[in-house]
ROLUM-625932 format. One record per residue (C-alpha): residue in one letter; x, y, z. Coordinates in Angstrom, 1 decimal. Last residue first. Example, Ala and Ser with C-alpha at 12.3 -4.5 7.8 and 13.67 -1.06 7.14 Angstrom:
R  rest      c1      c2      c3
R     s    13.7    -1.1     7.1
R     a    12.3    -4.5     7.8
***
This chain:
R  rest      c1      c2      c3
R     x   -34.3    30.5   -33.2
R     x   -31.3    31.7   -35.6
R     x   -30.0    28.3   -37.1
R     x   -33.6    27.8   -38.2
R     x   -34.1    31.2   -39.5
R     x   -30.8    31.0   -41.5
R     x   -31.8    27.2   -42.7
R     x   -35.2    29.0   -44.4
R     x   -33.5    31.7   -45.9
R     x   -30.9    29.6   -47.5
R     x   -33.5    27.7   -49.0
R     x   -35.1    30.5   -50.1
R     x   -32.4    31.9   -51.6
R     x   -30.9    28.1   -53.2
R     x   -35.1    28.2   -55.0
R     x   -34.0    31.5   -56.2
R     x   -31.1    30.6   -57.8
R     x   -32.7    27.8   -59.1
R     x   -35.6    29.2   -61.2
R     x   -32.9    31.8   -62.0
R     x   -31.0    29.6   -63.7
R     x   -33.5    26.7   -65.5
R     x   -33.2    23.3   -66.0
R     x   -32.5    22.2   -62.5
R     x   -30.1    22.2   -59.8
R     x   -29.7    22.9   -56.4
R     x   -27.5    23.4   -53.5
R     x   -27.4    24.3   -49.8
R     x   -24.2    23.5   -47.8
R     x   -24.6    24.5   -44.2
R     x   -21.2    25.4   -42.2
R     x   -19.4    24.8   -39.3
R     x   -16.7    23.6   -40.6
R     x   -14.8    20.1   -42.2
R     x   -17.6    17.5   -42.7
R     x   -20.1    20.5   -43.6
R     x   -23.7    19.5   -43.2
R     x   -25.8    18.5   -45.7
R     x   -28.7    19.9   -48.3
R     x   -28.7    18.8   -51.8
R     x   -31.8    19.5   -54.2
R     x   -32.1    17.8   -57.2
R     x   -33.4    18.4   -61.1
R     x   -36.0    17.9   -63.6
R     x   -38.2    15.6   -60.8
R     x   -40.7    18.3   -60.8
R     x   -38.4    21.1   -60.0
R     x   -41.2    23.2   -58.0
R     x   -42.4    19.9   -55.7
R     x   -38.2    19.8   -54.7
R     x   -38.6    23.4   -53.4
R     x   -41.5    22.6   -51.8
R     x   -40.0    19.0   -49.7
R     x   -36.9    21.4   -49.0
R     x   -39.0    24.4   -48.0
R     x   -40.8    21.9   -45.5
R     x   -37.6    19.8   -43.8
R     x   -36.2    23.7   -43.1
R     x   -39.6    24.5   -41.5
R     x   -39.6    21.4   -39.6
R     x   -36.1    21.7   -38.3
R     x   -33.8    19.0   -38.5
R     x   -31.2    20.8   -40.7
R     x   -30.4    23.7   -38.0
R     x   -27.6    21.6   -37.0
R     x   -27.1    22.5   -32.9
R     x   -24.6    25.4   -31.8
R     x   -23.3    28.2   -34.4
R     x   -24.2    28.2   -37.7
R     x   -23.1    29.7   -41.4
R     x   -24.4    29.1   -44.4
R     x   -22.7    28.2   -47.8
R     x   -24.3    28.4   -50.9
R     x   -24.5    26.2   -54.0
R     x   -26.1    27.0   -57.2
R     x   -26.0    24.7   -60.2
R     x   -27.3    25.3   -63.8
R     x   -27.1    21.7   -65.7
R     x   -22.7    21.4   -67.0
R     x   -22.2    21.6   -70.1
R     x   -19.9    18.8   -71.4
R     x   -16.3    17.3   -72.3
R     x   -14.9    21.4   -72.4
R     x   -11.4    20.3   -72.8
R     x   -10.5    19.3   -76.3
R     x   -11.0    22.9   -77.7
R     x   -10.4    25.2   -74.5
R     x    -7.3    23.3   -73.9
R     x    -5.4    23.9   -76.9
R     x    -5.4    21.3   -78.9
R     x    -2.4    18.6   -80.2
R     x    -4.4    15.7   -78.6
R     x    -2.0    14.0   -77.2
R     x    -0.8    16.8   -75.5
R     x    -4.2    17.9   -73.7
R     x    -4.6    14.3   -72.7
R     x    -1.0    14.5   -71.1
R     x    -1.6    17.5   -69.8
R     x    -5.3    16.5   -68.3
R     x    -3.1    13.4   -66.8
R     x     0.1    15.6   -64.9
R     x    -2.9    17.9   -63.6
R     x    -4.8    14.8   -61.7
R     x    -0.7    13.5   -60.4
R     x    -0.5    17.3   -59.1
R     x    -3.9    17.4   -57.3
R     x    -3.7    14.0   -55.8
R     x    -6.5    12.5   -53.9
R     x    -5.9     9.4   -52.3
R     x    -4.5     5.9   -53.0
R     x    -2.4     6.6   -56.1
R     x    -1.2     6.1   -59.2
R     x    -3.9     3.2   -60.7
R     x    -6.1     4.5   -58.1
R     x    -7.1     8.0   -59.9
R     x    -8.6     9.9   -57.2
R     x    -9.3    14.0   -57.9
R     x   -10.5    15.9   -55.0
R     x   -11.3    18.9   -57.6
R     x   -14.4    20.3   -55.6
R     x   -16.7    18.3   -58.2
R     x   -15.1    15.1   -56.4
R     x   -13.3    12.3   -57.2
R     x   -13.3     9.1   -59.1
R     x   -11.5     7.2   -61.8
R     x   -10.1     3.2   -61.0
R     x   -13.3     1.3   -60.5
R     x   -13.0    -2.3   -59.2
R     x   -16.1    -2.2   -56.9
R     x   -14.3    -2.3   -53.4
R     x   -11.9    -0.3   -54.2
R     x   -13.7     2.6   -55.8
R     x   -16.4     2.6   -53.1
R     x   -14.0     3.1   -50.6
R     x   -12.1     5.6   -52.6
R     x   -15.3     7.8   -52.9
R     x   -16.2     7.6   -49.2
R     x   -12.3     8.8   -48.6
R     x   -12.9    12.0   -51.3
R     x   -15.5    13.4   -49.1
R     x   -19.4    13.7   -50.2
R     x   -21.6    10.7   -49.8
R     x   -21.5     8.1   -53.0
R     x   -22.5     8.3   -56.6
R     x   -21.8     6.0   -59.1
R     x   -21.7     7.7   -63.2
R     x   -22.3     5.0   -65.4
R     x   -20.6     4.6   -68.9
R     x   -22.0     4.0   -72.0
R     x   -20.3     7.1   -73.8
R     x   -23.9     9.0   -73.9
R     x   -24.3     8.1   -69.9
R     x   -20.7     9.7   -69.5
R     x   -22.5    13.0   -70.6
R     x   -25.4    12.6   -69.3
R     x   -23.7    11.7   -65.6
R     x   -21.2    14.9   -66.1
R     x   -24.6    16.9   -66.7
R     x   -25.9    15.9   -63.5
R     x   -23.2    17.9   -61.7
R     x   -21.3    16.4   -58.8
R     x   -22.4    17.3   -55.6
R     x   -23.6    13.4   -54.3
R     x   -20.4    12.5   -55.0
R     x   -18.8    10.9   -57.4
R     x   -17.3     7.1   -58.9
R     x   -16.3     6.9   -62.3
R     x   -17.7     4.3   -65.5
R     x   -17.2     0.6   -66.4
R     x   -15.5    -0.6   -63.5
R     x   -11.8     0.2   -65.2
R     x   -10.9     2.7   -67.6
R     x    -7.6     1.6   -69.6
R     x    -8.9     0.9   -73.5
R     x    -7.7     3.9   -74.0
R     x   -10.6     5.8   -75.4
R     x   -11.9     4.8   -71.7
R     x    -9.0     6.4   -70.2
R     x    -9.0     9.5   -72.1
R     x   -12.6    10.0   -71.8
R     x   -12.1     8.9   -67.8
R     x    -9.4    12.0   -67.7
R     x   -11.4    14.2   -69.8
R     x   -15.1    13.6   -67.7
R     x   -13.2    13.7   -64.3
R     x   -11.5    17.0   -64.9
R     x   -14.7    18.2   -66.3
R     x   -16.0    17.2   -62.8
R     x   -13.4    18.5   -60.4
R     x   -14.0    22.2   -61.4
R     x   -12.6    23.7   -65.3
R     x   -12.3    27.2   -65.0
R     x   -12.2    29.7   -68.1
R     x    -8.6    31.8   -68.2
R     x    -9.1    32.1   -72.0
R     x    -5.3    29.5   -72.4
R     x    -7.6    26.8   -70.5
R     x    -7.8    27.1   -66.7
R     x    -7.4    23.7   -64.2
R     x    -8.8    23.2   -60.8
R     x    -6.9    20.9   -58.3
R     x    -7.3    19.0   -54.9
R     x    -4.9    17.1   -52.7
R     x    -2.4    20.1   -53.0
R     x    -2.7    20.8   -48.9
R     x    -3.5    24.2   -49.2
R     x    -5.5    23.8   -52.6
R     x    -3.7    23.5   -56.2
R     x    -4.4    26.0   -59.1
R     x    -3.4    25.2   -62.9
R     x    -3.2    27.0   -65.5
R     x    -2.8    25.9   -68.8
R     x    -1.3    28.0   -72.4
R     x     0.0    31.2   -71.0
R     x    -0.9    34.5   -72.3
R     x     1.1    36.2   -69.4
R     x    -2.2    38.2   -68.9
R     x    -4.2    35.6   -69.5
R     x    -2.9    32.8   -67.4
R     x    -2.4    35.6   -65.2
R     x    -6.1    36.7   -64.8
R     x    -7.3    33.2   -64.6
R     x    -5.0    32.0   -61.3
R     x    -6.0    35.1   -59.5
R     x    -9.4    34.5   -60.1
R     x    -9.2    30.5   -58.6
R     x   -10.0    31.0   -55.4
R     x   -10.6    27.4   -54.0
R     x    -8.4    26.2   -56.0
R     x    -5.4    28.1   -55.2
R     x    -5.5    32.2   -54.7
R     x    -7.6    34.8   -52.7
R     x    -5.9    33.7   -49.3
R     x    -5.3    29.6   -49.3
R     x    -2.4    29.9   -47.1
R     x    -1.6    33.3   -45.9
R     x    -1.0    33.1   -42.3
R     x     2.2    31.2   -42.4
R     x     4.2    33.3   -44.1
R     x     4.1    30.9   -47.6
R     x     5.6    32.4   -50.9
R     x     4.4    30.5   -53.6
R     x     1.1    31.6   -54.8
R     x     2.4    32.1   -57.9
R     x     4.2    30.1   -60.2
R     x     4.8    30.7   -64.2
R     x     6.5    27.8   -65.7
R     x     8.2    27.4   -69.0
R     x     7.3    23.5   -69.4
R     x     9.9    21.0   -69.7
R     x     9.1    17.8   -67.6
R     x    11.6    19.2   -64.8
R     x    10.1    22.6   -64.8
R     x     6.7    21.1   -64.2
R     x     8.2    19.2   -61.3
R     x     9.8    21.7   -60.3
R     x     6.6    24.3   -60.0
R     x     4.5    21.5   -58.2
R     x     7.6    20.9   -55.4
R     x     8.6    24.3   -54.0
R     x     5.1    25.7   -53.1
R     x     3.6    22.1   -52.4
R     x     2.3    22.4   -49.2
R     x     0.7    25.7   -49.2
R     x     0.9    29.3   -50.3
R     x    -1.8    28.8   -53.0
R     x     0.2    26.6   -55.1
R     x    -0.7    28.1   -57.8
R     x     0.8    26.7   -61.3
R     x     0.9    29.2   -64.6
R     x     2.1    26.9   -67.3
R     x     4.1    27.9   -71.2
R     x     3.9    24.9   -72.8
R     x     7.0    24.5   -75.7
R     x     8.1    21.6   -73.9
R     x     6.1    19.6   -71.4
R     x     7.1    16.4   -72.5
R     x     5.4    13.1   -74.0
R     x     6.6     9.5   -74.7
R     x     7.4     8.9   -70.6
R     x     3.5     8.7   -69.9
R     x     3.2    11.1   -67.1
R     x     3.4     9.0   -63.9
R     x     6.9     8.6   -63.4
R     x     6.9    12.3   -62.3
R     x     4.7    12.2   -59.7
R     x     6.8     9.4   -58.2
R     x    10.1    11.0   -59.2
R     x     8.8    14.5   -57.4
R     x     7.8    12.7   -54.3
R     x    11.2    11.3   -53.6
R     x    13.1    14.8   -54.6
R     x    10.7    16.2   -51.5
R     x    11.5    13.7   -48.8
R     x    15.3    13.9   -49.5
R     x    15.8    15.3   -46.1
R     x    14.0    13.1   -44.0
R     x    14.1    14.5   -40.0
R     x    14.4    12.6   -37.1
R     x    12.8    11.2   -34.4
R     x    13.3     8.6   -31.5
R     x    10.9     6.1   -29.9
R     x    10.9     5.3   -26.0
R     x    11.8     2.2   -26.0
R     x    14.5     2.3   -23.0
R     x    12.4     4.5   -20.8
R     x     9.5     2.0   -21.0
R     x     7.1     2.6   -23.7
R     x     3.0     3.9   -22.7
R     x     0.8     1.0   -24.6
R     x    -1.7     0.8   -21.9
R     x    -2.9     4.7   -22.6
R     x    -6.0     5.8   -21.0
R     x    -7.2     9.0   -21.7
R     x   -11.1     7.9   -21.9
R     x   -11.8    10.1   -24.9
R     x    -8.7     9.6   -26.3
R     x    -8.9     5.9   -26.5
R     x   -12.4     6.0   -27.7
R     x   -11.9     8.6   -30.5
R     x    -8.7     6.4   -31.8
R     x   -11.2     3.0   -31.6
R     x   -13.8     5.2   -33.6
R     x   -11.3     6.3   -36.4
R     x   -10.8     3.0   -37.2
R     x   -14.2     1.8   -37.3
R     x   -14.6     5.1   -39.8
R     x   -11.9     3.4   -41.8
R     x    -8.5     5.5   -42.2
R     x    -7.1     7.4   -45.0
R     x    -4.8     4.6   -47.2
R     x    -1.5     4.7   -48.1
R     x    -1.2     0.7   -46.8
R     x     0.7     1.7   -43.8
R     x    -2.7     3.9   -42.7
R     x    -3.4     7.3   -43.0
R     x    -4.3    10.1   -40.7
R     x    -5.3    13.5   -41.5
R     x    -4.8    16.3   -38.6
R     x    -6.2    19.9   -39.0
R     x    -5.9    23.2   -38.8
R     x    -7.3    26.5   -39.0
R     x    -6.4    30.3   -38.6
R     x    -5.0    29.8   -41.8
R     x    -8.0    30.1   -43.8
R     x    -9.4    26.2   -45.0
R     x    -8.2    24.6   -48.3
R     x    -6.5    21.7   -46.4
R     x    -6.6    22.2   -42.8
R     x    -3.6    20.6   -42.7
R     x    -1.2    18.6   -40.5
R     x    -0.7    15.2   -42.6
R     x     0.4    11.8   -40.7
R     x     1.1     8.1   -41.9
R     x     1.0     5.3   -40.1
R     x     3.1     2.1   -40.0
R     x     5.9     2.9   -42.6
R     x     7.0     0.7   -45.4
R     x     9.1     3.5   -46.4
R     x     7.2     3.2   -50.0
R     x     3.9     2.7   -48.8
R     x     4.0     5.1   -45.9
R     x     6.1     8.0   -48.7
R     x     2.7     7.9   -50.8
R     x     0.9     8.2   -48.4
R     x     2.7    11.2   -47.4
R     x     3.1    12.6   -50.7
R     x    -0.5    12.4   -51.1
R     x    -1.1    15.2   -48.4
R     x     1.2    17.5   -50.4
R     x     4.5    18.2   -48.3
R     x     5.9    21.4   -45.5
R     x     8.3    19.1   -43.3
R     x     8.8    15.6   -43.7
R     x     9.5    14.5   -40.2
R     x     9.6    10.7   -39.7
R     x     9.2     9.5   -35.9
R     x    10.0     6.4   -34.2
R     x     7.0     4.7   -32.5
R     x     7.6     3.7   -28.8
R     x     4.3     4.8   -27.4
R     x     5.9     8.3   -25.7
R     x     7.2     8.6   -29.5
R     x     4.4     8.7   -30.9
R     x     2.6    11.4   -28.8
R     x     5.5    13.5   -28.5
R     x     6.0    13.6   -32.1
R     x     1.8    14.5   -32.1
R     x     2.7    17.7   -29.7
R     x     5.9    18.2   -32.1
R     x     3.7    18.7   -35.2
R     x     0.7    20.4   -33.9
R     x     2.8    24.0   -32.8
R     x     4.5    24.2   -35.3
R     x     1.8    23.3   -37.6
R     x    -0.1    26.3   -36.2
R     x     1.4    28.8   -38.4
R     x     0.0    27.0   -41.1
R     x     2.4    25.9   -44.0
R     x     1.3    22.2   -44.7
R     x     2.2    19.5   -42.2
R     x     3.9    16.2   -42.8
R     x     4.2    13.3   -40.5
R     x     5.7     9.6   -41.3
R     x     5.1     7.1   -38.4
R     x     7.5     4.2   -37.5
R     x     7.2     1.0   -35.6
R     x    10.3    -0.7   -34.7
R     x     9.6    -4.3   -35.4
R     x     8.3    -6.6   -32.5
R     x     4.1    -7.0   -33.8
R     x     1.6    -4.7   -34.4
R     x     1.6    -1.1   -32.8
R     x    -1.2     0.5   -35.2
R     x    -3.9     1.6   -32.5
R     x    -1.4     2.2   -29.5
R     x     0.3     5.1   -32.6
R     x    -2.9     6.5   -33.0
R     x    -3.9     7.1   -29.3
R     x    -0.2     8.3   -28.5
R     x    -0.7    10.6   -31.3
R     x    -4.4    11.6   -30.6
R     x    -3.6    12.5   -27.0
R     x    -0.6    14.7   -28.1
R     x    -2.8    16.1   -30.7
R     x    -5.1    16.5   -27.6
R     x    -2.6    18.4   -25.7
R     x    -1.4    20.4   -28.3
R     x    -4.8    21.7   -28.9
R     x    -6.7    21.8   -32.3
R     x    -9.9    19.9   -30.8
R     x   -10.2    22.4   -28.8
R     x    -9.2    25.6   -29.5
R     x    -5.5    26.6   -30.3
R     x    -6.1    26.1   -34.5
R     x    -9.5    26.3   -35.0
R     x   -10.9    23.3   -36.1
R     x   -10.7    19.6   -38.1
R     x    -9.8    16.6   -37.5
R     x    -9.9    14.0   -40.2
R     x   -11.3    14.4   -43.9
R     x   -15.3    13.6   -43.0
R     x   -14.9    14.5   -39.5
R     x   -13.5    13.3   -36.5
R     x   -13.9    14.1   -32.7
R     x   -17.3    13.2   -32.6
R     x   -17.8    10.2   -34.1
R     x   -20.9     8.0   -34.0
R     x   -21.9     5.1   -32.2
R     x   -22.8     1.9   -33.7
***
C-alpha cells in the first residue's frame, strides 16, 4: 500500500505560502475532501475553523471555494479549539469537519486537520483516496451552476462549545475560591478557555490572549510553559494551565509553578477514573514517548500501560478498537473518549480540577502520581532525504542501546509535523543519558550533513 505524501501524522502540515500550504492546493484539497464524503441527496455541509495564523485568511476561503465548487455548503466558525470542531460535526450532524492550524507550530506555519461526520480525524485509507484525487487533479464531482454550495457564518459557535466543555465537569463541584492562570498561547481558544473558567467560578488570570497573527505559540502555551510558571507564582495562584495554538493539548503547573507534561496528566486522570470504578480497558493507551515511569507506576495499580506510534489519532484508534477510554500523549494530547473523540486540552484541564477538588489538596500534594525515569529528547534539524537510514546513525543507535543494558530505551523517528529528527533516551542514570542523546544527535547531524 502506498504511502502518503501530502499528509502527515496530524494532517497537512508546512510553511504557510509554500507548497503544500498554497491556496491552490487547499482549494484542491477541499474539492478533493468534499468528492470523498458526498453520500447520498441531502445537502452536504462541512464545518471549518482556523486558529489565529495570519495565513488562515488566506487557507480558509481557498478550502470554501473548494467545497463549495462540489456542492457542499459551508460552516465558518472562525478562530475555535480543534475539538470544538468535532465536536460541532457530531452535533450539527455535519459531513466533514475542518481545522486550519499548525497547532503548536510558529506562525509562519499552517496546517489543515480533517475530521469526519462522526468527530473523528481521518483513516490513513482515507487520507490516501484525498492524496490520490489531488494528485491527479481530476474532479468528477464538480456541481452544476444550480448546486453550487453556499456559505455562511455560525455566530453562536463559541457559546455551543463552552456548554459541552462545561457539562463535562461533574455538576457537584465549582471552581470557587481557585484562583487560575490559563494560557492560551495566542491561539484558538483566547476568548473561550478563560470564560469557561470564569463561568464555573474560578478568579481567572489569562495571558496569552491577545492574538496578532504572528504571535501564536511565541514563548507561552504548552509548548513554552515559563511564562505560565512565573505568574502562577507571582500572582500566587493555585493551578495554571497552558493550552497549545490549536488548544488540543495542555500542560498543567501546581501553586510552585512545577510542570506537569501529558503523562502525569494521564496517571491522575486514570487514578481518578480507576478509584472510580469508571476506567475502562483495564489501563491507558501511549505513545512510544511516554515515560517508563508512568508504565511502573500504573503497573503497581494493576493496570497496563499500551503503547502505540506517536500522534494522538494512532492513540484513539487503538483506544476504540480495544475498549479503553484514557490515552494521550507525554506532549499533553490528552484523549478521554467518554467526552470526546480527539484531544482536548480544556475538557483534560476541567478533569485534573475536578480531581484536585475532590481531593481538598493543593496540586503539588495530590498531583505528583510518580517520578518520571531521566528522559532527554532533542530535536534536529534536516533538509532533503531522512538521515535515519544511514549506517552510521543505525551503529550509534545499536551502541547506545549496548551501554543501557536493557535498563532503559532509545527512541529515534522522524517528525510527523516538521522537518525535524526526534532523538530520545532514557535510563537509570542522567548524565549517562544526556550524553548518550549528544552522541546521538551527533551522529544524525553528520548524516543529515553528507
Amino acid at each position: 500500500m502506498s504511502s502518503r505524501k501530502l499528509f502527515g501524522t496530524d494532517g497537512i502540515r508546512g510553511t504557510a505560502n509554500t507548497a503544500p500550504m498554497t491556496a491552490d492546493i487547499a482549494l484542491k484539497v477541499g474539492m478533493a475532501a468534499g468528492q470523498q464524503f458526498l453520500r447520498g441527496d441531502h445537502r452536504h455541509r462541512v464545518v471549518i475553523a482556523k486558529d489565529t495564523r495570519l495565513s488562515g485568511y488566506m487557507i480558509e476561503p481557498a478550502l470554501t471555494a473548494g467545497f463549495i465548487a462540489v456542492g457542499m455548503d459551508v460552516v465558518l466558525v472562525g478562530p475555535m479549539p480543534t475539538p470544538a470542531v468535532a465536536m460541532l460535526v457530531r452535533s450539527m450532524r455535519a459531513d466533514l469537519g475542518v481545522m486550519i492550524s499548525a497547532s503548536h507550530n510558529p506562525y509562519h506555519d499552517n496546517g489543515i486537520k480533517l475530521f469526519g461526520p462522526d468527530g473523528y480525524k481521518l483513516s490513513d485509507d482515507v487520507e490516501r483516496s484525498i492524496e490520490k484525487l489531488v494528485a491527479e487533479n481530476h474532479f468528477e464531482a464538480l456541481a452544476k451552476p444550480g448546486d453550487l454550495g453556499r456559505a455562511k457564518r455560525l455566530d453562536d459557535a463559541p457559546g455551543r462549545y463552552i456548554e459541552f466543555a462545561k457539562s463535562t465537569f461533574p455538576k457537584t463541584l465549582t471552581l470557587e475560591g481557585l484562583k487560575i492562570v490559563i494560557d492560551c498561547a495566542n491561539g484558538a481558544a483566547y476568548h473561550i478557555a478563560p470564560l469557561i473558567l470564569r463561568e464555573l467560578g474560578a478568579e481567572v488570570i489569562a495571558i496569552g490572549v491577545q492574538p496578532d497573527g504572528f504571535n501564536i505559540n511565541r514563548d507561552c502555551g504548552s509548548t513554552m510553559p515559563a511564562l505560565l510558571s512565573e505568574t502562577v507564582r507571582r500572582e500566587k495562584a493555585h493551578i495554571g494551565i497552558a493550552l497549545d495554538g490549536d488548544a488540543d493539548r495542555v500542560v498543567i503547573c501546581d501553586e510552585r509553578g512545577d510542570i506537569a507534561d501529558g503523562d502525569q496528566l494521564m496517571a491522575m486522570i486514570a487514578t481518578h477514573c480507576h478509584r472510580a470504578g469508571t476506567l475502562r480497558g483495564g489501563g491507558v493507551v501511549a505513545t512510544q514517548m511516554s515515560n517508563i515511569g508512568l508504565e511502573h507506576y500504573l503497573a503497581g495499580l494493576d493496570l497496563k500501560l499500551e503503547r502505540t506510534k506517536v500522534g494522538d489519532r494512532y492513540v484513539v484508534e487503538h483506544m476504540r478498537r480495544h475498549g479503553f477510554n484514557v490515552g494521550g500523549e507525554q506532549s499533553g494530547h490528552i484523549i478521554l473518549s467518554d467526552y470526546a473523540t480527539t484531544g482536548d486540552g480544556i475538557i483534560a484541564a476541567l478533569q485534573v480540577l475536578a480531581y484536585m477538588q475532590q481531593a481538598g489538596q493543593p496540586l503539588s500534594e495530590c498531583g505528583k502520581m510518580f517520578t518520571p525515569l531521566p528522559q532527554v529528547l532533542r530535536n534536529i534539524s534536516y533538509k532533503g532525504a531522512s538521515p535515519l537510514a544511514h549506517p552510521q546513525v543505525q551503529q550509534a543507535i545499536a551502541s547506545a542501546e549496548k551501554k543501557l543494558n536493557g535498563k532503559g530505551r532509545i527512541f529515534i523517528r522522524e517528525s510527523g509535523t516538521e522537518p525535524l529528527i526526534r532523538v530520545m533516551a532514557e535510563g537509570e542514570n542522567d548524565k549517562e543519558v544526556a550524553a548518550l542523546v549528544e552522541h546521538l544527535c551527533e551522529s544524525v547531524r553528520k548524516a543529515a550533513n553528507g
